[in-house]
C-alpha positions as CSV (number, residue, x, y, z in Angstrom):
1,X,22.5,9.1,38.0
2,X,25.0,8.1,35.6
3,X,24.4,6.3,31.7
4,X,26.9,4.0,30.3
5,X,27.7,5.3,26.8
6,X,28.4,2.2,24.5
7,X,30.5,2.4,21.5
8,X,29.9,1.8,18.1
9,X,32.6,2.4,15.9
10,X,35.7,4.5,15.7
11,X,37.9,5.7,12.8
12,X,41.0,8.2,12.7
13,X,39.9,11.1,10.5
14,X,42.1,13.9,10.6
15,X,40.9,17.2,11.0
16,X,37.5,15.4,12.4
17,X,36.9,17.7,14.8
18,X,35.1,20.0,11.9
19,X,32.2,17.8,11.7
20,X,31.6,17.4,15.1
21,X,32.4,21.3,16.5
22,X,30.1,22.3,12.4
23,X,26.2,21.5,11.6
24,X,26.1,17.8,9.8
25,X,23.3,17.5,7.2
26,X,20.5,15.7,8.8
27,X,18.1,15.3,5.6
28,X,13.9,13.7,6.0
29,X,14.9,10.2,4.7
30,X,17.2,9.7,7.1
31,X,20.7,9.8,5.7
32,X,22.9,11.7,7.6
33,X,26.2,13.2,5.7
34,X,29.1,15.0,6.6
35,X,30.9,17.1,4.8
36,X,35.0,18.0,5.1
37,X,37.0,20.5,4.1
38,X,40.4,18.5,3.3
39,X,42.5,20.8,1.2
40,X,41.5,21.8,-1.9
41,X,39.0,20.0,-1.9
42,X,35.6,19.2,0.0
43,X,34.4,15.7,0.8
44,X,31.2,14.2,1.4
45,X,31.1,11.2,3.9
46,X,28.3,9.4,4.8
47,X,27.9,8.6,8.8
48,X,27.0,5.2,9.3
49,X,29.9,4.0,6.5
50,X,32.4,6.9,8.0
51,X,32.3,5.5,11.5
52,X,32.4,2.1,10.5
53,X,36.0,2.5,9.1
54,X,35.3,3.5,5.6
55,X,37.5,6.4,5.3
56,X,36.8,6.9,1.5
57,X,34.2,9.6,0.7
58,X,31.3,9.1,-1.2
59,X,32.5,12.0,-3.3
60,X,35.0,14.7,-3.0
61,X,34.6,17.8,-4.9
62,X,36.8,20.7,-5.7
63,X,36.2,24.1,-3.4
64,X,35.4,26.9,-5.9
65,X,37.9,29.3,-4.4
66,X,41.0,27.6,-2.2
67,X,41.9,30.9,-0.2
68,X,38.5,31.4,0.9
69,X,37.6,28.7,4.1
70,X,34.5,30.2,5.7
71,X,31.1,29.8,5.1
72,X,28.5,27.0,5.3
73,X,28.1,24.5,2.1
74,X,25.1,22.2,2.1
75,X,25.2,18.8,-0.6
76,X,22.4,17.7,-2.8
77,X,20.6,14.8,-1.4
78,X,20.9,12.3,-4.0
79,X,24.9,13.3,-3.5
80,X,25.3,14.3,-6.9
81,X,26.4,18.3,-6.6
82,X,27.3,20.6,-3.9
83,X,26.6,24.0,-3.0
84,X,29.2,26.5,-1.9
85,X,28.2,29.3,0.1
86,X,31.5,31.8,-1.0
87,X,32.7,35.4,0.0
88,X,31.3,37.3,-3.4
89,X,29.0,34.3,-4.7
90,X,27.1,31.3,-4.5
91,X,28.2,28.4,-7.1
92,X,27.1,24.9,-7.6
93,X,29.3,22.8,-8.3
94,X,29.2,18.9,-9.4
95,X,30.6,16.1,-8.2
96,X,32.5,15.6,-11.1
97,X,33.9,18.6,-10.5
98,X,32.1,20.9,-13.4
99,X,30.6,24.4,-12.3
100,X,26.8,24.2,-12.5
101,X,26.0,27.7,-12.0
102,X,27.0,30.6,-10.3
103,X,24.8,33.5,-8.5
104,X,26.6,36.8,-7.6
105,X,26.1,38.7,-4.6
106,X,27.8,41.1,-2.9
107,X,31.1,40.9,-0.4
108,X,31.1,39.7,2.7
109,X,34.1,42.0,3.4
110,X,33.4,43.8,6.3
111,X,34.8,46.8,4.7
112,X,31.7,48.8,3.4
113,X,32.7,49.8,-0.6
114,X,36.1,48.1,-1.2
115,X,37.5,47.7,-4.4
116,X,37.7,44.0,-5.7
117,X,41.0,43.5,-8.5
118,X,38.7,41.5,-10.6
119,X,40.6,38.0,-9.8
120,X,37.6,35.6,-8.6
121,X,39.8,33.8,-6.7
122,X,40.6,37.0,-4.1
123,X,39.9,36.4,-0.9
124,X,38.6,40.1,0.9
125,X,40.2,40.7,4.6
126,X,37.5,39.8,7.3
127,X,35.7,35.9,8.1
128,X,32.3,37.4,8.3
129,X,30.2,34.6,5.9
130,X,26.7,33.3,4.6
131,X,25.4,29.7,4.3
132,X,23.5,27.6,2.4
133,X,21.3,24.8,2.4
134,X,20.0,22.7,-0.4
135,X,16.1,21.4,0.7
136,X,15.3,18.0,1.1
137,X,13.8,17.2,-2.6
138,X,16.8,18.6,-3.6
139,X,14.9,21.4,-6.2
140,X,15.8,24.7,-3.9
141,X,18.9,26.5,-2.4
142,X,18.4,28.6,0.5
143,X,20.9,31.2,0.3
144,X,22.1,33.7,3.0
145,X,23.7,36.4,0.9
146,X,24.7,40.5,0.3
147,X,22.7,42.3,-1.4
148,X,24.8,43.3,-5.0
149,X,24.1,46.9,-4.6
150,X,25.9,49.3,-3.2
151,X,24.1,50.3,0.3
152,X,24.5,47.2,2.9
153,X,22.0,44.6,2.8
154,X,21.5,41.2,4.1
155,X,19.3,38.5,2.2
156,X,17.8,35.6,2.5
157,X,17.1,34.1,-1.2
158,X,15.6,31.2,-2.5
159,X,17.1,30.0,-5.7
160,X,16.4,27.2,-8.3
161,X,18.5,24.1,-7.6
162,X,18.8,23.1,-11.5
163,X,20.4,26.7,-12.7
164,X,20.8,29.3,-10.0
165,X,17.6,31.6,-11.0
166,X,16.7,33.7,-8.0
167,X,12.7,32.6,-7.6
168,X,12.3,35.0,-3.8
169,X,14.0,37.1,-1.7
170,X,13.4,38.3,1.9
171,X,15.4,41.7,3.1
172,X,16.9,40.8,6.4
173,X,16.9,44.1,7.7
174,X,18.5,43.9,10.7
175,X,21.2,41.6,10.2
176,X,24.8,42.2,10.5
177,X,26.0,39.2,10.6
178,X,29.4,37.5,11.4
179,X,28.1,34.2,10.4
180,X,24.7,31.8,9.6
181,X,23.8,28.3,9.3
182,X,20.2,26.7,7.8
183,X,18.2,23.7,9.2
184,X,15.6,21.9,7.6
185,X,12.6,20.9,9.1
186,X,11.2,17.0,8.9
187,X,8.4,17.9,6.6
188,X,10.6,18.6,3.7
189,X,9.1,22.3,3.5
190,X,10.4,24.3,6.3
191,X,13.9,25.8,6.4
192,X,15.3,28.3,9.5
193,X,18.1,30.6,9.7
194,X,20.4,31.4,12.6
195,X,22.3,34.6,12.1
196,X,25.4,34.9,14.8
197,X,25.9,38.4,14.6
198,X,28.9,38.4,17.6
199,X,28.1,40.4,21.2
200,X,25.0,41.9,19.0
201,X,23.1,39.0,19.1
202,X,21.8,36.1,17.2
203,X,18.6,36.4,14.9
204,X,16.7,33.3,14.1
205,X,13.8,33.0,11.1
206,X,11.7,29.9,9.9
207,X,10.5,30.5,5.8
208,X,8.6,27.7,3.8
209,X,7.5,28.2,-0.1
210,X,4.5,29.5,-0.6
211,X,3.9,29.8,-4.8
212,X,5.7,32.5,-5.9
213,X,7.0,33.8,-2.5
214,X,8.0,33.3,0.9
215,X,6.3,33.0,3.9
216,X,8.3,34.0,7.0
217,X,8.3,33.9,10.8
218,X,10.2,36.0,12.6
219,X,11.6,34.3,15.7
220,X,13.0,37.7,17.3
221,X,11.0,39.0,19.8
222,X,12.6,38.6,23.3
223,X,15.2,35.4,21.6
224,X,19.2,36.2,21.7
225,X,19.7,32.2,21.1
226,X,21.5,29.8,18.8
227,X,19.6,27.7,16.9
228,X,21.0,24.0,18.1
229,X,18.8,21.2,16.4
230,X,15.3,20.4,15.4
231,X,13.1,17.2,16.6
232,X,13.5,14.5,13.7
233,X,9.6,14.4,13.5
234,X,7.6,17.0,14.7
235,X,9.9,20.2,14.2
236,X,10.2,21.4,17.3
237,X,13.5,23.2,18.1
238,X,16.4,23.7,20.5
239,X,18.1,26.6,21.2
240,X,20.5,27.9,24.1
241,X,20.7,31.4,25.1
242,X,23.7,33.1,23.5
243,X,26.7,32.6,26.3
244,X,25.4,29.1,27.2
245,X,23.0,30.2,30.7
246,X,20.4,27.5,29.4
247,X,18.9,25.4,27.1
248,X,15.4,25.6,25.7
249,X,12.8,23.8,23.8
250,X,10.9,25.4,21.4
251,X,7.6,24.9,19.2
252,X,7.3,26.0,16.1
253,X,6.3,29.7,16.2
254,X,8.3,29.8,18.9
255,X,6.7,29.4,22.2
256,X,8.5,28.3,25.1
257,X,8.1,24.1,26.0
258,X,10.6,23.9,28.6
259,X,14.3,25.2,30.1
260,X,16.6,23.5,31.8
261,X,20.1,24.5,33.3
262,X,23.2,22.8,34.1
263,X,22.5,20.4,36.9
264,X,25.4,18.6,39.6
265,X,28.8,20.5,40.2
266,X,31.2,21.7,37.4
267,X,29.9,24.6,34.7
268,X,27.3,26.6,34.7
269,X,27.0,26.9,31.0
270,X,26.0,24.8,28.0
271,X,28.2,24.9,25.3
272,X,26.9,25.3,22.0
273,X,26.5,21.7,20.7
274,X,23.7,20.2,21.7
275,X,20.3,18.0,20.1
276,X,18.0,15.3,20.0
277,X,19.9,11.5,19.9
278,X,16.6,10.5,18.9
279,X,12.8,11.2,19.1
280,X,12.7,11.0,23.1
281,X,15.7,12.2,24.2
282,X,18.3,15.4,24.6
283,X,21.9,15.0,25.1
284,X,23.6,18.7,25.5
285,X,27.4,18.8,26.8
286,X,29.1,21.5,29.3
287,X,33.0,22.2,30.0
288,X,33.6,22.9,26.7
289,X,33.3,26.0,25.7
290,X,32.7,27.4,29.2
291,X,34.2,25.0,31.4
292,X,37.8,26.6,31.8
293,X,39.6,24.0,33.5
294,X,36.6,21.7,34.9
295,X,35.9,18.9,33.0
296,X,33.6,18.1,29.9
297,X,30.0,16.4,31.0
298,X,27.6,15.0,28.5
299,X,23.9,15.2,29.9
300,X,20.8,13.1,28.6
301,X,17.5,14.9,29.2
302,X,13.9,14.3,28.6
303,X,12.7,15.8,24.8
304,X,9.6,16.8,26.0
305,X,10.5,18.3,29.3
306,X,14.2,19.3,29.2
307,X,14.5,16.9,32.7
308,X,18.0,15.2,33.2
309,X,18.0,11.9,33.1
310,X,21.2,11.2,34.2
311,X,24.8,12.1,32.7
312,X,27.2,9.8,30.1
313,X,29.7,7.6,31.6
314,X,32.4,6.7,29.1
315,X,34.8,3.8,29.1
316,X,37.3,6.3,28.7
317,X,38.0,10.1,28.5
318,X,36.2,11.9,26.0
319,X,36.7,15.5,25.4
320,X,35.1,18.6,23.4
321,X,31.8,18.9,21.6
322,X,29.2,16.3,21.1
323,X,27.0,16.0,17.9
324,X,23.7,13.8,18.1
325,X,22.4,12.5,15.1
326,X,19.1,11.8,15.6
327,X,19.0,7.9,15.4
328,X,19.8,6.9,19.0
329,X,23.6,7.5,18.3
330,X,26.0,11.0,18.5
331,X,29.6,12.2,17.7
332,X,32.8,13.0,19.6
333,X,36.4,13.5,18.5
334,X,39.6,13.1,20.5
335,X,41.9,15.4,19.2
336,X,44.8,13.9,20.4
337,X,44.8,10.8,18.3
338,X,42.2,12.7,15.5
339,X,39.8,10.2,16.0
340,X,36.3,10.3,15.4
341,X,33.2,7.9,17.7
342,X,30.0,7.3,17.2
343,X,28.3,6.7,20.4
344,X,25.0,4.9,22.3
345,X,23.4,4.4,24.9
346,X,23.8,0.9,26.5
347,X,21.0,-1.5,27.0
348,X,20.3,-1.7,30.8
């Protein structure tokens, strides 16, 4: 069964591809932003306006340190600062363009002990990287960090939004990891982790606040799974096993809701972009990442039960990831003409 795809809006956005192939900002009120990395500087675009034709950002603010280009930066809510998740530090940074505060960690430098020349703005040899995430009410940042000491040691700390202060921490003792990214949950209160740590695996953790502390969830046992999207209301997740053999729904501690593989000819494997278009329904994409030379298929499936409901017919080619957004509408970009589409699904 096919599903016409009906568009919405388009706009040429070089370098687009980032915010489709990246985690957006999905926040509990609804407003969607993306953020991207143009230069020296980083801008914030809201969806709806960006794919409507309004190129200009609602802010653009400098990046802390221009050699470094890895790790995963999360924006305040009300817009007004943004968070850098950096190679030796995390800083906060406004959208004037002032430095709010800084915490120090250690290197992400995969080279255990290294000297540093005292320069802030050097850039250590490896892309190994942390992420952030400011919360939903906009007073926390949820930092995945290196311990400042001098034996290896990941962390996952909670800091205060207005000045930096470390409130928790939580050793993440196994994790060695190449790279992370944060999701919130709809209640405002949850947050997860996803640690890629390469062929070794991927670690996934939910936390919320609990007073003074931390209360987590390990999501370990018997998972090797990236962390893809989480329902808009009642924070169930999806994740796909780490080299794409299927796609699973989640509930909150955890247990297993449903599965469901790639159906009809072509790939075999799920590529790594996948989530909800909206409270009901799943759209996941193979021949990507996987697909060699067979060609790219969007699939819609049931958000309860993982079952296909048909696959995306386009008016025209479309090519590479997908992003759903959660509202009824998703992502692609053509990277032949850098243009960026915001898609739905037609009316019967």
């Amino acid at each position: 069964m096919t599903i016409t795809a009906q568009l919405l809006g388009s706009v040429r956005l070089p370098g687009g591809r980032a915010v489709v192939d990246d985690f957006h900002e999905a926040r509990a009120d609804g407003t969607r932003r993306l953020l991207l990395r143009r230069g020296a500087g980083l801008e914030v675009h809201d969806v709806a306006a960006l794919c409507a034709g309004e190129v200009s950002p609602l802010a653009v603010v400098p990046v802390p340190w221009p050699g470094w280009d890895a790790g995963v930066h999360s924006a305040a809510p009300d817009g007004s600062f943004v968070v850098f998740s950096g190679q030796r530090s995390v800083r906060a940074v406004a959208v004037g363009g002032g430095a709010l505060w800084e915490y120090r960690h250690g290197c992400w430098g995969p080279e255990l002990g290294h000297e540093h020349s005292g320069d802030d703005q050097q850039v250590c040899p490896g892309s190994e990287h942390g992420s952030v995430r400011v919360s939903d009410d906009g007073r926390l940042v949820w930092a995945h960090v290196v311990a400042a000491d001098a034996d290896y040691q990941e962390l996952w700390v909670v800091l205060d939004a207005r000045d930096g202060r470390e409130l928790a921490r939580v050793p993440l003792t196994d994790s060695y990891a190449s790279g992370s990214h944060h999701q919130s949950l709809p209640d405002g209160a949850h947050m997860a982790l996803c640690v890629g740590m390469g062929q070794d695996g991927i670690l996934l953790y939910w936390a919320r606040r609990d007073g003074e502390g931390v209360v987590v969830r390990d999501l370990n046992e018997g998972l090797d799974r990236i962390l893809l999207d989480v329902h808009p209301e009642n924070g169930r997740f999806l994740t796909v096993e780490h080299y794409g053999a299927d796609l699973q729904l989640h509930d909150l501690d955890g247990t297993l809701l449903a599965e469901a593989e790639p159906a009809g000819p072509g790939p075999d494997r799920w590529d790594w972009c996948a989530g909800f278009v909206d409270a009901d329904t799943v759209l996941a994409s193979t021949g990507h990442e996987y697909g060699d030379d067979d060609p790219v298929r969007h699939s819609l499936m049931d958000a309860k039960t993982l079952e296909h409901l048909g696959q995306l017919d386009y008016p025209g080619p479309v090519t590479g990831y997908v992003r759903p957004l959660g509202d009824g509408t998703w992502l692609t970009h053509d990277r032949a003409s850098d243009t960026l589409s915001r898609w739905t699904r037609a009316a019967p």
